[in-house]
C-alpha positions as CSV (number, residue, x, y, z in Angstrom):
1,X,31.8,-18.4,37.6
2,X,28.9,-20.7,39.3
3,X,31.7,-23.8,39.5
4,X,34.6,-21.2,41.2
5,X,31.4,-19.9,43.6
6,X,30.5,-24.0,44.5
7,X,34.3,-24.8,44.8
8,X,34.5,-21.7,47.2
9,X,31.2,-22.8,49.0
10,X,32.9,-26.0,49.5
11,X,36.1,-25.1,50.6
12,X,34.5,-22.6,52.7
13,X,31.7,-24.8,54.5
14,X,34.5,-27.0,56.6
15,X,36.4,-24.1,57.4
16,X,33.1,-22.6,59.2
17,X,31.9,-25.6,60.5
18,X,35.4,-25.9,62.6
19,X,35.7,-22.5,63.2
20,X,31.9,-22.7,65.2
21,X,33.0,-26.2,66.6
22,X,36.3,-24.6,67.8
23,X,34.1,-21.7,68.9
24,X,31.5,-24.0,70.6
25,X,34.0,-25.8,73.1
26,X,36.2,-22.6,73.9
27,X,32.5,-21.1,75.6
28,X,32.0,-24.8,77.1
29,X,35.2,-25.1,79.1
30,X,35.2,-21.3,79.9
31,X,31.3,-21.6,81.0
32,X,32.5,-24.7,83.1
33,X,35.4,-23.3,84.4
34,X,33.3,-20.2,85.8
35,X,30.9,-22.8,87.0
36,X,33.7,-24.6,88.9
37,X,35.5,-21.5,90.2
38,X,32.2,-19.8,91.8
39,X,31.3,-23.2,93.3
40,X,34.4,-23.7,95.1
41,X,34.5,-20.1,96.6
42,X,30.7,-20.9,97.4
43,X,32.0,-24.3,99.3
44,X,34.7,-22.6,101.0
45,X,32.6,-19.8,102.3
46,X,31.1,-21.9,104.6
47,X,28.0,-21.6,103.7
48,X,27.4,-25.6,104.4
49,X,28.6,-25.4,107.9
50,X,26.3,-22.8,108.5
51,X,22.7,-24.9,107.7
């Protein structure tokens, strides 16, 4: 019982640890992509020409 709860411990740990990796950079390249998008509709609104 305690070998089959390590094994599945072991199995199991990789599996999360890509899952939170996977996880991690999906909310990196949709933060940066929001980032990108509001500072391009910021540039183009002029908001430079006007200062």
């Amino acid at each position: 019982m305690l070998v089959r709860m390590l094994i599945g411990v072991c199995v199991a740990m990789p599996v999360v640890v890509v899952i939170v990796l996977v996880v991690a950079v999906i909310v990196c390249v949709a933060v940066r992509v929001v980032v990108v998008r509001h500072a391009w509709e910021f540039l183009q609104s002029g908001v430079f020409e006007s200062l």
